[in-house]
Every structure is written in C-alpha cells, then in structure tokens.
C-alpha positions in Angstrom: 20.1 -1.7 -0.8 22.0 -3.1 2.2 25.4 -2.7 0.0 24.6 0.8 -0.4 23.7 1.8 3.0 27.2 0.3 3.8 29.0 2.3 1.3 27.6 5.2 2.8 28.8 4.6 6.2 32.2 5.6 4.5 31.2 9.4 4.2 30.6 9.9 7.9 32.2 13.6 8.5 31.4 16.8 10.2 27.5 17.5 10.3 26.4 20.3 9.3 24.0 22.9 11.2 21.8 23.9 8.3 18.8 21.8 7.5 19.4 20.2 4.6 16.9 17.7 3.5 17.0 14.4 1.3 13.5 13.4 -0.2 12.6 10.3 -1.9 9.2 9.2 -3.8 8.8 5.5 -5.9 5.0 5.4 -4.3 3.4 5.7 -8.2 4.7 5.3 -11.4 7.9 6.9 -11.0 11.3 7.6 -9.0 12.5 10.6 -7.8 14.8 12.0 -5.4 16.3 15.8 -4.5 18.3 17.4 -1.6 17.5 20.5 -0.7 19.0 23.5 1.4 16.2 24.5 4.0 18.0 27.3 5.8 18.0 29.0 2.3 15.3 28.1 0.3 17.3 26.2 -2.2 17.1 23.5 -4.4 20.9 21.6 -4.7 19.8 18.5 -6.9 17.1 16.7 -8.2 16.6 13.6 -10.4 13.0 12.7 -11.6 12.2 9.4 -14.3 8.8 7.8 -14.5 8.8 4.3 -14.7 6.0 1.5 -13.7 8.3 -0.6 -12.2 12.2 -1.0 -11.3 11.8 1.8 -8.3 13.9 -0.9 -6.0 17.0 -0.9 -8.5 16.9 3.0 -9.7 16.3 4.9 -6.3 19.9 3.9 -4.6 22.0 5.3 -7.5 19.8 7.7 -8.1 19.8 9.3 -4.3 23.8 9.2 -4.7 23.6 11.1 -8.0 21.7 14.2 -6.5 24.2 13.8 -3.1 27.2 13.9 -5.4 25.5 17.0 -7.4 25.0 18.5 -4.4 28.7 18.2 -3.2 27.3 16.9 0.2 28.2 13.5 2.4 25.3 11.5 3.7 26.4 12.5 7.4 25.4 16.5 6.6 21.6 15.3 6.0 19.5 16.6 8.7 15.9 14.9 7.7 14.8 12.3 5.1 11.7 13.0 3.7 9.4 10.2 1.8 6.1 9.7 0.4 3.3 6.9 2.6 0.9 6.3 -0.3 -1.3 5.8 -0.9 0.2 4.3 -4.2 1.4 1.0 -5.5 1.7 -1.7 -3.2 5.6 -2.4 -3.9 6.2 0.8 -4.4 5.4 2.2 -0.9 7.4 -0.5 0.6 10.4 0.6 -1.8 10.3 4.2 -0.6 9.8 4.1 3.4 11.9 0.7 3.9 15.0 2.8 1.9 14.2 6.1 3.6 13.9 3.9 7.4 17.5 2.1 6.5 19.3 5.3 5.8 17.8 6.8 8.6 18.4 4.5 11.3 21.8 4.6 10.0 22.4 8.4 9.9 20.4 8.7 13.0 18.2 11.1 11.5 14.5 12.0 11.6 12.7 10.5 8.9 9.3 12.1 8.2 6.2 11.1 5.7 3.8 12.7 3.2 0.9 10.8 1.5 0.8 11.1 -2.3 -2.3 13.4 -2.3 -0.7 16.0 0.0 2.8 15.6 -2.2 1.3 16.2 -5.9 -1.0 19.1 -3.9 1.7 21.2 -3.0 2.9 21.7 -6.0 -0.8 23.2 -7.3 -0.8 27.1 -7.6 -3.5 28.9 -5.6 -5.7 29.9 -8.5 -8.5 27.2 -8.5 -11.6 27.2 -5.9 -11.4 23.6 -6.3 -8.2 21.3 -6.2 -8.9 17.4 -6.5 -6.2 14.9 -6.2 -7.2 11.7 -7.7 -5.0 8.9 -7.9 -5.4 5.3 -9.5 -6.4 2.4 -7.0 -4.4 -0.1 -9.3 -6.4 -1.2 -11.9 -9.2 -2.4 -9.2 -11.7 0.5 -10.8 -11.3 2.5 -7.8 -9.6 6.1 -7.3 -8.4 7.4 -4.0 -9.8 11.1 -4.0 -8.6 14.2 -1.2 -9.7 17.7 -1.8 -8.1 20.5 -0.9 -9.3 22.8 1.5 -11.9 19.7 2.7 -10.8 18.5 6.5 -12.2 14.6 5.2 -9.8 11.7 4.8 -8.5 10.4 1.5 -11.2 8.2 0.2 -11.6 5.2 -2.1 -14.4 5.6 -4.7 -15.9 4.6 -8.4 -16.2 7.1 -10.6 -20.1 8.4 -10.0 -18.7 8.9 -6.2 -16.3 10.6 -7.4 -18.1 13.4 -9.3 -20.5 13.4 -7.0 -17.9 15.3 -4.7 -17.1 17.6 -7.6 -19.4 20.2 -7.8 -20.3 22.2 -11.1 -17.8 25.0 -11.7 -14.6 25.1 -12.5 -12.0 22.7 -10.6 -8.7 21.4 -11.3 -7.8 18.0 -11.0 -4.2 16.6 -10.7 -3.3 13.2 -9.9 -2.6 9.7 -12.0 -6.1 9.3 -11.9 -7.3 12.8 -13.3 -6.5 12.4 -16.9 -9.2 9.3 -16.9 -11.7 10.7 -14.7 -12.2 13.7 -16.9 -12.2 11.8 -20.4 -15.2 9.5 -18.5 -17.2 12.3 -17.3 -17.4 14.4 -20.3 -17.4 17.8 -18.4 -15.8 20.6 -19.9 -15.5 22.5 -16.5 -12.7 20.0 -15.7 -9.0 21.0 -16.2 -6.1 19.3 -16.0 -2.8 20.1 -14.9 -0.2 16.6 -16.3 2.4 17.7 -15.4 1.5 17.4 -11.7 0.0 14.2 -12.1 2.5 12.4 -10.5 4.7 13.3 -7.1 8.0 14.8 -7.3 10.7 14.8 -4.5 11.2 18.9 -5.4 7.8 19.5 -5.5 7.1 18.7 -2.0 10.4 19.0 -0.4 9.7 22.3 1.2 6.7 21.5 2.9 8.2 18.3 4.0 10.3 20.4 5.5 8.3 22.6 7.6 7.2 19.8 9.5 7.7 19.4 13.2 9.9 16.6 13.9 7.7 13.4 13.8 8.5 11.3 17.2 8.3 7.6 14.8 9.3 6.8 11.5 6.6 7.2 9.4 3.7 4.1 8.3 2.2 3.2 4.7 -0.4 4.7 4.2 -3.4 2.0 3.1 -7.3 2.6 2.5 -9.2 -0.2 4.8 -11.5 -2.2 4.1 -14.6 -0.2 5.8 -13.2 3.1 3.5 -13.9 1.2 0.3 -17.4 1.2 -1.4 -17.5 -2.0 -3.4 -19.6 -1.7 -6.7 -22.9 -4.1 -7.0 -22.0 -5.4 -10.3 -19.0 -7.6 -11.1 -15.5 -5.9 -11.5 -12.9 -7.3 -14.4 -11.1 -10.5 -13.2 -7.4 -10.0 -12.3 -5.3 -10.5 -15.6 -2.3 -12.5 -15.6 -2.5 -13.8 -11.8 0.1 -16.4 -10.4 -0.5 -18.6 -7.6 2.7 -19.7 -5.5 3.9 -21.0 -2.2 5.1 -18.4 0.3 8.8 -17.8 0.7 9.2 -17.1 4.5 12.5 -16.0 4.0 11.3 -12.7 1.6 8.1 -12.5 2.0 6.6 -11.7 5.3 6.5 -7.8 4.7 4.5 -8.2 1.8 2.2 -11.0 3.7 2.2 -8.7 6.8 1.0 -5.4 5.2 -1.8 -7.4 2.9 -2.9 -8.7 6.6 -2.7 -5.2 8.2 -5.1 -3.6 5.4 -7.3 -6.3 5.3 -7.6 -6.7 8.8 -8.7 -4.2 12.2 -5.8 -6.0 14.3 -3.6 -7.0 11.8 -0.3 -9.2 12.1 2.7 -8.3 12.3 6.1 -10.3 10.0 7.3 -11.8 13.5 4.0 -13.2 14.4 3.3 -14.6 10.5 7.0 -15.9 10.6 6.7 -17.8 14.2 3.7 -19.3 12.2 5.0 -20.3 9.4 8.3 -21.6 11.4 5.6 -24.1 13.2 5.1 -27.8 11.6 2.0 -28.2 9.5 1.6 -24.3 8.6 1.9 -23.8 4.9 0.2 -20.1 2.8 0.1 -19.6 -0.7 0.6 -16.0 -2.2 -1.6 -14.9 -5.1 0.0 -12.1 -7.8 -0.5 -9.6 -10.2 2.0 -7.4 -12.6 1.3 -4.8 -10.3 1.8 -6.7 -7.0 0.7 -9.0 -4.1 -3.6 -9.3 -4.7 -3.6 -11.7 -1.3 -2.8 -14.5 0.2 -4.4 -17.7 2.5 -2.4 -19.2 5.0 -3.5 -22.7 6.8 -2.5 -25.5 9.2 -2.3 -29.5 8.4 -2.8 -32.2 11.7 -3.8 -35.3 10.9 -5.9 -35.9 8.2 -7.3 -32.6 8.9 -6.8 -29.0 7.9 -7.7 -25.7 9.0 -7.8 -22.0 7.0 -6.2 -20.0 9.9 -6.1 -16.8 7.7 -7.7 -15.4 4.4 -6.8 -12.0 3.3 -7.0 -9.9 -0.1 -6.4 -6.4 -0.8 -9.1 -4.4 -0.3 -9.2 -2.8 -3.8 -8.9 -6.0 -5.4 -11.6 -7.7 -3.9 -14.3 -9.7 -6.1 -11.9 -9.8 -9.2 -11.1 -13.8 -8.5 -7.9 -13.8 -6.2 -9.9 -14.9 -3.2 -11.4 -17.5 -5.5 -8.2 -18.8 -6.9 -6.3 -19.2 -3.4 -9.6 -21.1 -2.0 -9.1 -23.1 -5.4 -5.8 -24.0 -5.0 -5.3 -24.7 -1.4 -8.3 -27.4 -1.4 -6.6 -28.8 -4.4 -3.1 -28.9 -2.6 -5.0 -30.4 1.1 -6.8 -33.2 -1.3 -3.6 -34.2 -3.2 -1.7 -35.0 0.1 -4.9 -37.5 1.5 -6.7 -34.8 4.0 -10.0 -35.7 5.1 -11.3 -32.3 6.3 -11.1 -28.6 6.1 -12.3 -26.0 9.0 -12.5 -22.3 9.1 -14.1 -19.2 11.3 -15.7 -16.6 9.5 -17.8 -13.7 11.1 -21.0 -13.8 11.4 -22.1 -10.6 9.4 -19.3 -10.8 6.5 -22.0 -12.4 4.1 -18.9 -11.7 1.0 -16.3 -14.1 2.5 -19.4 -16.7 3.3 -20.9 -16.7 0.1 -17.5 -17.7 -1.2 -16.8 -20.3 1.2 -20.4 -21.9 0.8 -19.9 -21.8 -3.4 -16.6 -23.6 -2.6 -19.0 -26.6 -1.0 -18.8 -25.4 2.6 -20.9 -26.4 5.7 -22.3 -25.1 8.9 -20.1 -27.3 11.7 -20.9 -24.6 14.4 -21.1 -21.5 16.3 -18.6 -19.5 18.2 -20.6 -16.5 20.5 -18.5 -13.3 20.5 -15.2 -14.8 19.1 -14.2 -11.8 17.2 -13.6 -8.8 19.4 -14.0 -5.1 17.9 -12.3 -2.0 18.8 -15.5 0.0 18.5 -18.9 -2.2 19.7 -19.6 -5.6 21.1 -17.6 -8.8 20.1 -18.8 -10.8 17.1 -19.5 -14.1 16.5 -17.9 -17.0 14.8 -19.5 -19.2 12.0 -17.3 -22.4 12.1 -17.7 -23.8 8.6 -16.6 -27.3 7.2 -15.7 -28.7 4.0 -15.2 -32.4 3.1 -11.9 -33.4 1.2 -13.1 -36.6 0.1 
C-alpha cells in the first residue's frame, strides 16, 4: 500500500474545482470502489467483487482501475469517502488506514459512513420499516439500526432482534438479513440481496452531502456495555491459533482490541513503549476471521504479573480468554516463575470466575483503583496464582 501511495504522487497536476469524490468499502465481505462527479450527479466508475478475505491486496489496483476509467489523476480528488463498520475486524482497518494514507497525501478531507447507514441508502422509500442487520462474526450476534429510529446501532441475539421488529411488513437488508428471516419463520419479512452488502456507488452521494468532517474519521466498534451476552454457552472458536506478538506489525491490531474492550483504551505508542521495556512479553489469540484477543504481561524475578487481558467483545465466552490464560501460565512455568499477580474489578464477576477456575487467589484489595468516566472509582481485587 505504501508503493502505491508513492506511485500516485507522480500524477500530481492541476486540481479541479468540481467535487469529485473517491469512495472505498472492504468493511464486510467484499471490495469496492467508485469516483463519482458531485457537481453533476454522475457516476464515472465503479468496481464492486465480494470476497471474504484479500480486501488489503484488491482495493489498491482496484481504486486505480475506476481512476483510470474515469480519465482523472489522484490530485483532481476533492474528498475520500469510506465505510467505519461496524464490519470485520481486518476489514475496517483495511478501508480507513488506505482512505487516511491517500488522504494525508492528497491533502484532502477524508469523511466516514458506518455500514448500516451505507447499505441504507441505497433502500427505496417504499417500506414503513427498514432494518439493517449485519453479522457480528460468527459470535451469534447481529448489529441491528433501523431506519427512521434516532437509537444507536446495537448488538443483539436473535429474540432481541425481532423483538424490535414489529408485526407488519418490513424489509430487512444487511449480511445478516438473509439468516435472521430463515430463523424466525415470518412471512411478513422481505428481503432485498442485493443490498445486503455496501457498495461504494450506493452510498457515494450521500457521502457526499456531508459537511466537511474536521478529523479523519474512527472505526466504528460496539463496546462492551452495548453487547447483551446470552446465559447459555456460545460455540467455541474454531480453528484458533495462539502466537507471540510481533511488535513490529501488530500494535494496531492489539491497540483497537484494547480500545473496544476497554472505557480508556491504549493507544499503539503506549502498547509499543510497553512492549519495548525488558520483561514485557503478550501473546495474540486468532481466528480465520481475525484477531479474537490478546494478554499482555510483565516477568521480574521469579515473579510475573498479567498487566492486560482483553477479548473482543462479540467473541467473549467462546474459549479465547481461556486459551491465552492457558498458555501464558504454561509459558511463566516453563521459564522457573514462582508467581503470578493480576487486578481485576471488583464487580466484573466474568473475568473473576475465569481467573479463579484457572487456580487463582485473593492476595488483596485495592479501594477505588479503577476510575470511571461516569460514577465513583472502582475497586481492585488483587488476585494470586502459584506457578509451582
């Protein structure tokens, strides 16, 4: 990707006044990419393929196919335009991390849409209802957003979601859709497939009628407060790998599982000054479909200490948090360590029931460690495991 943002540099020429717009989408299961003419309403070029993976390697030459259909050179682009998610986990970082490069280069604003407001759009106005459902992964979750409703995008299970669906008939679009309507079984469901999925030309337009945003635009991820976590056990992660953390590619990824995961989460320069420090080693946990978490800890002496723990929030309770536990206590007893410490809050009974399954101990108590953005600070269990 840096190659081609060089190459481009090479069509700097006279800038045009129109508004002509470049958008971009690898957020789902598929790449796509158009440039369109603003000041007239018109469409140049487009290029659409769904795929489930390979968005990193397809969008570059596919963004120089549409700018060569379109006869134009980068430096007559007035806006970039790219979907936030929510969506896949690489595949969001794909889309804005492209659409940030070529815009710091071009020096052009750069402005987001989230998934449900691109597939949307392209809906004609002929339903009373309009649900976009997407996928959460394969975590049994779907994000929902209904048009016409001023709530946020949600995270749900299936009886959530039709309990927001009233009866009469409603249209629902989004990668999700086709399964949610073969699992309910109601017949005043319809279906639209062909919108399923976001398409650079279908939102284009409306990306550009925005105002001009005044910072390049954020991945859009569900917290963990939004999601509501089923009471019975969810399907173990298949085909999970466990591996040391490469500092030197993957902070982003460790620094966006911290940020959903998290209310104040870290950023890839403080995880990096971390991991640059003697005794700090993490271990990342994976999926087909992505990063699922990752635990970062600290060796002195012939002690250790957990100094992070974080999973993504639709993935939780499917064995990742499990496994990385697993592993690290493995890795701290094969090397001689005597001792393993962690802080946990108080009131998240999930992560302690894991820690005291893995053999953990009460070792303490740390008043109001935690601090909250909204109420009183919380505190600390300190928690102990033997290594020997």
């Amino acid at each position: 990707m840096r190659q081609f943002l060089l190459l481009l540099l090479a069509g700097f020429g006279f800038k045009a006044s129109a508004m002509i717009v470049l958008a971009l989408d690898t957020s789902l299961a598929s790449c796509s990419a158009c440039v369109y003419d603003a000041g007239r309403g018109l469409l140049l070029a487009e290029a659409f393929e769904e795929m489930e993976r390979g968005q990193a390697e397809a969008l570059p030459p596919m963004v120089q196919k549409v700018m060569a259909q379109a006869h134009l050179s980068y430096a007559q682009l007035s806006r970039i335009a790219v979907t936030t998610g929510p969506g896949t986990f690489t595949g969001i970082r794909i889309g804005l991390s492209f659409a940030r490069g070529l815009g710091l280069t071009l020096g052009v604003k750069v402005v987001g849409i989230d998934t449900t407001k691109a597939v949307e759009v392209a809906v004609a106005e002929v339903f009373s209802q309009v649900h976009v459902i997407h996928q959460a992964g394969a975590s049994g979750f779907f994000y929902h957003w209904q048009k016409n409703n001023s709530t946020n995008i949600e995270i749900l299970n299936l009886d959530a979601i039709l309990a927001r669906i009233p009866a009469g008939e409603a249209l629902l679009v989004g990668s999700g859709a086709v399964k949610v309507k073969e699992l309910s079984g109601r017949l005043d469901l319809a279906l639209q497939a062909d919108l399923n999925l976001p398409r650079a030309s279908r939102f284009v337009a409306y990306a550009a009628s925005l105002p001009n945003p005044n910072q390049f635009p954020e991945p859009t991820y569900l917290r963990q407060a939004d999601a509501k976590p089923q009471s019975t056990a969810l399907r173990p992660l298949a085909n999970m790998a466990l591996r040391p953390v490469n500092p030197e590619t993957d902070l982003a990824t460790l620094a966006t599982l911290h940020q959903t995961s998290f209310d104040h989460g870290w950023t890839e320069s403080d995880i990096s000054q971390m991991l640059a420090s003697p005794g700090y080693a993490a271990l990342l946990a994976e999926t087909p479909d992505g990063p699922a978490g990752f635990i970062l800890y600290r060796m002195a002496a012939d002690e250790a200490e957990i100094i992070t723990f974080a999973v993504d929030p639709a993935l939780r309770r499917r064995g990742a948090g499990q496994a990385l536990l697993s592993h690290a206590i493995a890795i701290l007893k094969s090397v001689g360590l005597t001792k393993l410490y962690l802080d946990v809050a108080a009131t998240n009974h999930e992560a302690i029931g894991l820690y005291r399954k893995a053999g953990f101990a009460d070792a303490g108590l740390r008043k109001g460690y935690y601090a909250r953005t909204n109420g009183p600070a919380e505190d600390a269990l300190v928690l102990a495991l033997s290594l020997v």
